[in-house]
C-alpha positions in Angstrom: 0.0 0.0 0.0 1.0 3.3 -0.8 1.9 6.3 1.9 -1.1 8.2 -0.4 -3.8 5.7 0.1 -2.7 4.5 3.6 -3.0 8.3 4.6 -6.4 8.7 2.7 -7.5 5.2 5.1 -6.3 6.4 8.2 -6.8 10.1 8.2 -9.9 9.9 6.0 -12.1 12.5 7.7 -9.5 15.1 6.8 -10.3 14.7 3.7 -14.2 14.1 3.7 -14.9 17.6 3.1 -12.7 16.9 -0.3 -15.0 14.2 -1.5 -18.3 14.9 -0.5 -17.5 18.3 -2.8 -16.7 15.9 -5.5 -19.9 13.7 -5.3 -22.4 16.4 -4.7 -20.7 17.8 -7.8 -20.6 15.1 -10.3 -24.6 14.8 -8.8 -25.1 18.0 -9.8 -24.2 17.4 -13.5 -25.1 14.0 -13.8 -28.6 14.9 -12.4 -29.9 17.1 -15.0 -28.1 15.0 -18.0 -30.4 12.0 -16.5 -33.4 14.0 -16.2 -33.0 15.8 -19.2 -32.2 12.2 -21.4 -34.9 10.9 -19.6 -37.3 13.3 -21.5 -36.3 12.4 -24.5 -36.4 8.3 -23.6 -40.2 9.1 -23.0 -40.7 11.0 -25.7 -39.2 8.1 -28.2 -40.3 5.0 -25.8 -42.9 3.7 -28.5 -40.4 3.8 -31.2 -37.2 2.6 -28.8 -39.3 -0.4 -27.5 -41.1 -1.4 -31.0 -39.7 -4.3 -33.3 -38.8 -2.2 -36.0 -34.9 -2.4 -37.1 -34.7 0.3 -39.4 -36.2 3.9 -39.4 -36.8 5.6 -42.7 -37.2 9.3 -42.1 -37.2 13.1 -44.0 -33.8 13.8 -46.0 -32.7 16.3 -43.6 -33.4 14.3 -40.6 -30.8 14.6 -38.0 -32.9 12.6 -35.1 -36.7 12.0 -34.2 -37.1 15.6 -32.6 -35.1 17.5 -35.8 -36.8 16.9 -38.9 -37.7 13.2 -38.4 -41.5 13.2 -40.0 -42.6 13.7 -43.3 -41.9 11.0 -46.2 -43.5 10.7 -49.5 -46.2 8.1 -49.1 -45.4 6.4 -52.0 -42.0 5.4 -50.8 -43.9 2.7 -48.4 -44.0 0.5 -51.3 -40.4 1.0 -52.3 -38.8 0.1 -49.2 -41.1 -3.2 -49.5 -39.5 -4.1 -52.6 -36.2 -5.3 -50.5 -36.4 -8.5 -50.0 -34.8 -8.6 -46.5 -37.8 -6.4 -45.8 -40.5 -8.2 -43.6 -42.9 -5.2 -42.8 -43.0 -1.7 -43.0 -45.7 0.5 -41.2 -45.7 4.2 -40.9 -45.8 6.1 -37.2 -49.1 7.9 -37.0 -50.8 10.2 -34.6 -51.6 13.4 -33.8 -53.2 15.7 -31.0 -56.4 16.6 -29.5 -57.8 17.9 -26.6 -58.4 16.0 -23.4 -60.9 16.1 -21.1 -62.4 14.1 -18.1 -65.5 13.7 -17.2 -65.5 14.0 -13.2 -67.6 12.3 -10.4 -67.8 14.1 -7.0 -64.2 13.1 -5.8 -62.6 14.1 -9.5 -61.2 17.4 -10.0 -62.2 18.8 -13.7 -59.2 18.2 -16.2 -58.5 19.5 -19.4 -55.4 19.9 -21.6 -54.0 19.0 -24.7 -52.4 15.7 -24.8 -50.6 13.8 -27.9 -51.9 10.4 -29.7 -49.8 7.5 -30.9 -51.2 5.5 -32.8 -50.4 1.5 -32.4 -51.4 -1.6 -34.8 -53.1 -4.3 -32.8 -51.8 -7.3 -34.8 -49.9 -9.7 -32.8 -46.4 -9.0 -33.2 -47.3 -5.9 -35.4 -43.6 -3.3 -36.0 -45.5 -0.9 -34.0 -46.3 -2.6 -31.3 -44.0 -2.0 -28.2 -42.2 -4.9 -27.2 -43.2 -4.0 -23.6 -46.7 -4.0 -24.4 -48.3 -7.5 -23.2 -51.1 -8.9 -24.7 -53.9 -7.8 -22.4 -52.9 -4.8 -23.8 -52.6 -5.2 -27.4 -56.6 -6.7 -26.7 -57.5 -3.3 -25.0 -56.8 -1.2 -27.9 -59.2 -3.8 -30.3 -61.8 -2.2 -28.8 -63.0 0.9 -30.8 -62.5 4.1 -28.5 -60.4 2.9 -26.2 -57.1 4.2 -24.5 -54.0 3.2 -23.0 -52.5 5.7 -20.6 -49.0 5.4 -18.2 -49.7 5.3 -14.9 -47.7 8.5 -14.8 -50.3 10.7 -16.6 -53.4 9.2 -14.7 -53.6 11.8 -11.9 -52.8 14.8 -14.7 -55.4 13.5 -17.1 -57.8 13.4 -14.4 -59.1 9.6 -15.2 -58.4 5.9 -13.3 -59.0 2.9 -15.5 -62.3 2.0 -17.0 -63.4 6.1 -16.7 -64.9 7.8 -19.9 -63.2 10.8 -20.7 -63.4 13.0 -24.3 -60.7 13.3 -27.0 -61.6 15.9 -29.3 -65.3 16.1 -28.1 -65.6 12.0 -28.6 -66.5 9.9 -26.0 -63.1 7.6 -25.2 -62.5 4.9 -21.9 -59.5 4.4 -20.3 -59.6 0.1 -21.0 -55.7 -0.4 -19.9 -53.1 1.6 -17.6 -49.3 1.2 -18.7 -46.0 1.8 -17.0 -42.5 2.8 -18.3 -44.0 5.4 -20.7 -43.9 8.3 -18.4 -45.6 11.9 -19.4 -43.0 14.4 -18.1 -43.7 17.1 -20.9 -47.0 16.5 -22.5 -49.6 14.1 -21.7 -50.0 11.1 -24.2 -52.6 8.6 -24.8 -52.2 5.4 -27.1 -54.9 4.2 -29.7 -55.3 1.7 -32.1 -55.2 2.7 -36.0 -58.5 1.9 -36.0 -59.6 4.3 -33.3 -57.1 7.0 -34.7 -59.3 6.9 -37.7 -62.6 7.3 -35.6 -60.8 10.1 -34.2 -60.4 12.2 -37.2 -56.6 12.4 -36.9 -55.0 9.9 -39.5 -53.0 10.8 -41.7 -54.7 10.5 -45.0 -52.3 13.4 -47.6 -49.1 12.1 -49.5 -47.1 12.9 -46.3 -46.9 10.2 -43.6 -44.5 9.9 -40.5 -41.6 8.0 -40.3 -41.6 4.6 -41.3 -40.8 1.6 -39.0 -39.3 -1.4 -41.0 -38.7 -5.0 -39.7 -36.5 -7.3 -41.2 -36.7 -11.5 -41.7 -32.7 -10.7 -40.2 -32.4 -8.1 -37.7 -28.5 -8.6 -38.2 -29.0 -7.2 -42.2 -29.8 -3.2 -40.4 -26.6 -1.9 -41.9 -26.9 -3.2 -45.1 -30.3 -2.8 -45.8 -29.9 0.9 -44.2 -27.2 1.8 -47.2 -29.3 -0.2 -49.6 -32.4 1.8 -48.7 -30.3 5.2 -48.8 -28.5 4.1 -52.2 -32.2 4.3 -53.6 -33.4 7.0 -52.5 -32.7 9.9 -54.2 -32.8 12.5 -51.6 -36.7 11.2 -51.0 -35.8 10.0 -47.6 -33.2 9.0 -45.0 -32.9 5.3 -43.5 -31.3 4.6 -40.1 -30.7 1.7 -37.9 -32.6 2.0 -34.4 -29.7 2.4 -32.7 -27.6 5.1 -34.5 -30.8 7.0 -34.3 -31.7 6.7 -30.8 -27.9 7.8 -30.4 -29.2 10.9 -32.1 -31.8 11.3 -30.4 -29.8 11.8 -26.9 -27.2 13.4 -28.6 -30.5 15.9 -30.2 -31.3 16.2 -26.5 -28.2 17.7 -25.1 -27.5 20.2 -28.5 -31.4 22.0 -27.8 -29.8 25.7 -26.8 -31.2 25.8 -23.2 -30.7 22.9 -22.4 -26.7 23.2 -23.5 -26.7 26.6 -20.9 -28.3 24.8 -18.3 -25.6 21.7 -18.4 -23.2 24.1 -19.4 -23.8 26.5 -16.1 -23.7 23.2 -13.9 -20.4 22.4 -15.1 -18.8 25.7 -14.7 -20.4 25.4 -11.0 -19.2 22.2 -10.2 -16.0 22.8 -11.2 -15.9 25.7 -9.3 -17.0 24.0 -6.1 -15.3 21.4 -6.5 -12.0 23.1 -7.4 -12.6 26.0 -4.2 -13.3 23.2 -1.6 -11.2 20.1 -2.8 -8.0 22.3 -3.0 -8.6 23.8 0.3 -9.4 20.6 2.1 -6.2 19.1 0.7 -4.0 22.1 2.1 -5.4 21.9 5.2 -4.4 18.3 5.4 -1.0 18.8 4.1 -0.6 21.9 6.7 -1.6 19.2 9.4 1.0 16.9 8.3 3.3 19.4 7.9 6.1 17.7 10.3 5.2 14.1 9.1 6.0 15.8 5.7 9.1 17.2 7.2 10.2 13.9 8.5 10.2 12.4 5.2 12.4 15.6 4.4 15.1 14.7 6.9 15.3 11.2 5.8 16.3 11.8 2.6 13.1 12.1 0.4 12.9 14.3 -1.8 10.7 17.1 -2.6 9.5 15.6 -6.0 9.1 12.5 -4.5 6.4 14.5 -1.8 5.1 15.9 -4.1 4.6 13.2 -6.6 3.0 11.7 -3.1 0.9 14.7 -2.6 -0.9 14.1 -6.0 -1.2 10.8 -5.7 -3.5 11.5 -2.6 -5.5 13.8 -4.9 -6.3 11.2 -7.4 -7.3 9.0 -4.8 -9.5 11.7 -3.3 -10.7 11.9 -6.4 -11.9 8.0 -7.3 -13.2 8.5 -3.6 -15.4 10.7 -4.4 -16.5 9.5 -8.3 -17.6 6.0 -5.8 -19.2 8.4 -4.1 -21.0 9.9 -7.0 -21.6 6.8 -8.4 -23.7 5.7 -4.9 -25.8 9.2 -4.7 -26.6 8.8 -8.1 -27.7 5.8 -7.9 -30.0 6.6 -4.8 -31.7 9.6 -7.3 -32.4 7.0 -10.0 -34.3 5.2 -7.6 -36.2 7.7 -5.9 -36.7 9.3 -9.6 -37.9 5.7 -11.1 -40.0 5.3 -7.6 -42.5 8.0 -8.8 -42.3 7.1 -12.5 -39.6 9.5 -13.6 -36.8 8.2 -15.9 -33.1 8.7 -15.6 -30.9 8.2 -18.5 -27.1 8.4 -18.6 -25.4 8.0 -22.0 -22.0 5.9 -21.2 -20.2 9.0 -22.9 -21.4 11.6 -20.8 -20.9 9.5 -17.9 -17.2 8.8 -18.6 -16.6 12.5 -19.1 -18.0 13.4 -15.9 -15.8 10.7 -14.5 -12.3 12.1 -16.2 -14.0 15.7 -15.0 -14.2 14.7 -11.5 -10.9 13.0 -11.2 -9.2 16.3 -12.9 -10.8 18.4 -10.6 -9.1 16.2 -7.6 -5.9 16.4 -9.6 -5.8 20.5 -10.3 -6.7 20.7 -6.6 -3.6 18.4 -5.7 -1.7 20.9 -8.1 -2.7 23.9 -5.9 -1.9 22.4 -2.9 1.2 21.5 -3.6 2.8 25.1 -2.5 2.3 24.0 1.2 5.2 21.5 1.3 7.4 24.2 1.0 7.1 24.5 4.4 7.7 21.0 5.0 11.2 22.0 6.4 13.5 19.8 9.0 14.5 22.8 10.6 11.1 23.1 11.9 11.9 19.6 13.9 14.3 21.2 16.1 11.7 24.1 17.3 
């Protein structure tokens, strides 16, 4: 064992104050990333979770939330011409109006909410994987909705009520989890009852297209087949590079870049102000252990290769530590139906930005060994 991480051990509680800086900033950051990736997770669940392996959307599409709807209609039948093409189906929906229909304990509830549409054949490429089978039978029924169990209390409605969409009568036949509301409420339909609701698509526009393949392994090739064909009409993507897109989409929307932006800039300069002041304190406390070392022939380099040494293991102290709190957010967040996503990415740069932090603050601290003199033994 090192003299670094044997002093960390033994002396830890000098240097708590150093840590808990360092997890309560790393929490601060990864926090909002979650929360704010999380939004975008429920905005995309139906299309993450469905059995579709390739997405055709617009030209210019750069993710779901930048220019993903709008393709010609008649490019359905194209994309069926490939023969590793099993079944192709087009994401519909729209938006209406919402309103409950209270009994004495209800409060009165009305808002806006969006429609997704689903197809209600067994193993259909719309259909969620996630979405069992007494679900799948709920939306048969003409009318009827699916809602999370995050939007029950918002919509105003438990299951079985009647409630209107758009001035028609609707009933809440099923109640969902996983597909939480966090922005705008959403309600699932059948086709079927999409139609009855006045809000198919019907013009030579349609949303993106959701393709399933007899091979889910042939996504990259039929994805550059598909683009090699289609003369600017439309853009093909494998679900994963574009759920990729989709977070990275997330993170480049302008206020939310400030926001993340603003808690880095604060978190490094807590963490900086209070790590680097924690660790001179220590040093200062240690001063004539320091100076022992001195008299014995160590060198300063040698301290103060030690001295950093200590830093970097303040600072993998205190990523474990961020590791553990974020952890305990996730699960309080998922608790009341809120997700929490972390892309591996920003999770690794937050680690490298914590453990820098813990280093620059080693690098200011070093200035105290200078007084690490053994003179000062014989006072």
């Amino acid at each position: 064992m090192s003299l670094a991480s044997a002093t960390l051990i033994y002396e830890w509680r000098r240097y708590l104050a150093a840590v808990v800086a360092l997890a309560f900033s790393g929490l601060l950051v990864l926090a909002q990333i979650g929360m704010f990736m999380g939004i975008g997770k429920a905005f995309t669940a139906s299309i993450d979770r469905a059995r579709a392996d390739v997405m055709v959307l617009g030209p210019k599409a750069e993710s779901l939330m930048n220019g993903g709807s709008g393709v010609p209609r008649r490019i359905l039948p194209q994309v069926y011409m490939n023969p590793r093409v099993l079944d192709v189906a087009d994401l519909d929906g729209g938006g209406l109006v919402w309103q409950n229909l209270p009994d004495g304990s209800q409060k009165k509830k009305r808002e806006y909410v969006d429609i997704t549409a689903i197809d209600t054949a067994p193993a259909s490429v719309t259909l969620p994987t996630d979405f069992d089978e007494a679900t799948r039978v709920a939306l048969l029924e003409p009318y009827a909705v699916v809602v999370d169990q995050s939007a029950l209390a918002r919509l105003g409605v438990k299951l079985g009520d009647k409630a209107t969409l758009g001035g028609k009568a609707v009933y809440v036949r099923h109640v969902i989890t996983g597909y939480p509301n966090m922005m705008q409420g959403t309600v699932y339909v059948s086709r079927d009852t999409l139609r009855l609701l006045g809000q198919a698509s019907e013009g030579e526009q349609i949303g993106p297209l959701m393709v399933r393949l007899s091979n889910p392994g042939d996504a990259v090739r039929v994805r550059d087949e598909l683009n090699a064909k289609s003369n600017g009409k439309y853009r093909a993507w494998t679900r994963a590079e574009l759920s990729e897109a989709n977070q990275g989409a997330m993170l480049k929307e302008q206020i939310i870049g400030v926001m993340l932006g603003f808690s880095l800039f604060l978190g490094l300069l807590i963490g900086i102000s209070i790590t680097s002041q924690t660790l001179r304190a220590a040093i200062l406390a240690n001063i004539k252990e320091f100076a022992s070392l001195r008299a014995l022939g160590v060198s300063m380099g040698d301290l103060q290769l030690t001295v950093l040494e200590l830093s970097f293991w303040v600072g993998i102290t205190g990523l474990a530590a961020t590791a553990v709190l974020t952890f305990g957010v996730y699960l309080l967040a998922s608790a009341f139906g809120l997700p929490l996503v972390f892309p591996v990415p920003t999770v690794t740069f937050i680690a490298v930005f914590l453990v820098g932090i813990a280093m620059v603050s080693g690098m200011m601290a070093l200035g105290v060994l200078r007084k690490s003199q053994p003179a000062d033994l014989l006072r």
